[in-house]
N, C-alpha and C positions, 0 to 999 in steps of 0.2 A: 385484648390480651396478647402479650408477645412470648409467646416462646418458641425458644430453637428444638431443634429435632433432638440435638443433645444434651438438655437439659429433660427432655422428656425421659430421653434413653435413660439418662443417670436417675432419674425421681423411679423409673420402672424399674431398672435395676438394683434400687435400694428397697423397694416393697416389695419383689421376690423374693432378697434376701431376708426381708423381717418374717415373710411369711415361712420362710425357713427356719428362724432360727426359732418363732411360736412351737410349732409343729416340732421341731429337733427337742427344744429344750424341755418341752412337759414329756415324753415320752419315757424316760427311770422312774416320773412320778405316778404314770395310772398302770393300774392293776390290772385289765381287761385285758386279755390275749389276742383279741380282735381288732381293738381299737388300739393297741400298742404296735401292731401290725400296720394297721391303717394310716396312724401319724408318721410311722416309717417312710410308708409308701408315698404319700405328702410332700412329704418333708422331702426327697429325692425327687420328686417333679419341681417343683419348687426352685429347685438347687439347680434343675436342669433348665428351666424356664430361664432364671438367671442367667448361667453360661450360655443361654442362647441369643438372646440381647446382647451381653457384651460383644457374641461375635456378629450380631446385625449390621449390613454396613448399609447406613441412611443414603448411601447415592443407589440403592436396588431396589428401594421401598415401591418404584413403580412397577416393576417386575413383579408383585407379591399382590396377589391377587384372591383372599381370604375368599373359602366357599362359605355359604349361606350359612348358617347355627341355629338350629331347633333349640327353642328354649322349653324347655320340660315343664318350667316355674311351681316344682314339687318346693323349692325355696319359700315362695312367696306364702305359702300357707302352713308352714311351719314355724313354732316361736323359737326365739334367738335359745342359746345353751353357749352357756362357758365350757371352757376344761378345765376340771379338775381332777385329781386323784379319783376319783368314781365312777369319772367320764366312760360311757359306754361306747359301743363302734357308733349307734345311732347317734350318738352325741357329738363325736368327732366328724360324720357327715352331715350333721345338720348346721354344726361350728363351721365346717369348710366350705357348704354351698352358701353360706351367710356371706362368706367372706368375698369369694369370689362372687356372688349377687352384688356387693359391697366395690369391688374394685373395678367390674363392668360399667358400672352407674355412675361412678366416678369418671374413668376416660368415655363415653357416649356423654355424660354433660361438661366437658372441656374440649369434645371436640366439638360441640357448636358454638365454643363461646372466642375460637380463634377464627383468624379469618386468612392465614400462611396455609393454601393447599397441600403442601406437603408434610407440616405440622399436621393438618388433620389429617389425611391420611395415616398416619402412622398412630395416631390417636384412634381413630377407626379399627384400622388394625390391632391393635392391643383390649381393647374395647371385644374384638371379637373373640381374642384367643381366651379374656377374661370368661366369656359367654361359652366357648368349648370347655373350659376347664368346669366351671359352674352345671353344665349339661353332663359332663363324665361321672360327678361323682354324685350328682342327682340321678345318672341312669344307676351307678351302684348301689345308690339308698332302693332305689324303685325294685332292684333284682334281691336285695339283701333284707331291708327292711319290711318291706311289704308281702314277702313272699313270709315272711312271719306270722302277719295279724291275719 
């Protein structure tokens, strides 16, 4: 598989965005004051994930040395949930660790399937911060949701 570092940038920079504009766009529609909160809060990392890519410049990627990611995997035994209008704050962190388990999985299996070192790197790296975002808002379910049941 061939691809450039900038073609990665720009595919990664357009799935932040969408994940932005998910997250932006249902939030007039749910009723939950927690979970209308939460899409906020989302939807603003998201944005920022974004603008941080665009300013990534691919000749530093050896300089970036991602630390280790505890994976919680509270994701992996959770079933999927949509958002809709009813959507709960559980619902919207179970929707977001889905998604981010979702986008992690996705670059760790394109970066074994190149063979450009600095392509994977940068696939690695994306891969991990996928696995930090996915850990963040699994440690929130763990402090929020379960300090419930």
């Amino acid at each position: 598989m061939n691809l450039t570092i900038n073609e990665i940038l720009k595919w990664a920079i357009a799935q932040e965005d969408h994940s932005y504009k998910v997250y932006n766009g249902i939030i007039d529609k749910i009723e939950d004051p927690g979970a209308k909160a939460m899409l906020s809060q989302l939807a603003e990392e998201e944005l920022g994930h974004k603008e941080s890519l665009e300013r990534l410049d691919p000749s530093k990627l050896k300089d970036v040395h991602p630390q280790k990611i505890q994976d919680l995997k509270i994701a992996e035994y959770l079933k999927d949930r949509a958002l809709t209008e009813v959507s709960t704050l559980q619902d919207v962190l179970v929707f977001a660790m889905k998604r981010e388990k979702e986008a992690h999985e996705f670059y760790t299996k394109l970066a074994t399937a190149v063979s450009d070192s600095e392509v994977k790197d940068l696939l690695e790296l994306l891969a991990k911060e996928e696995l930090r975002h996915k850990r963040d808002v699994e440690a929130l379910y763990d402090d929020v949701i379960y300090q419930e049941d």
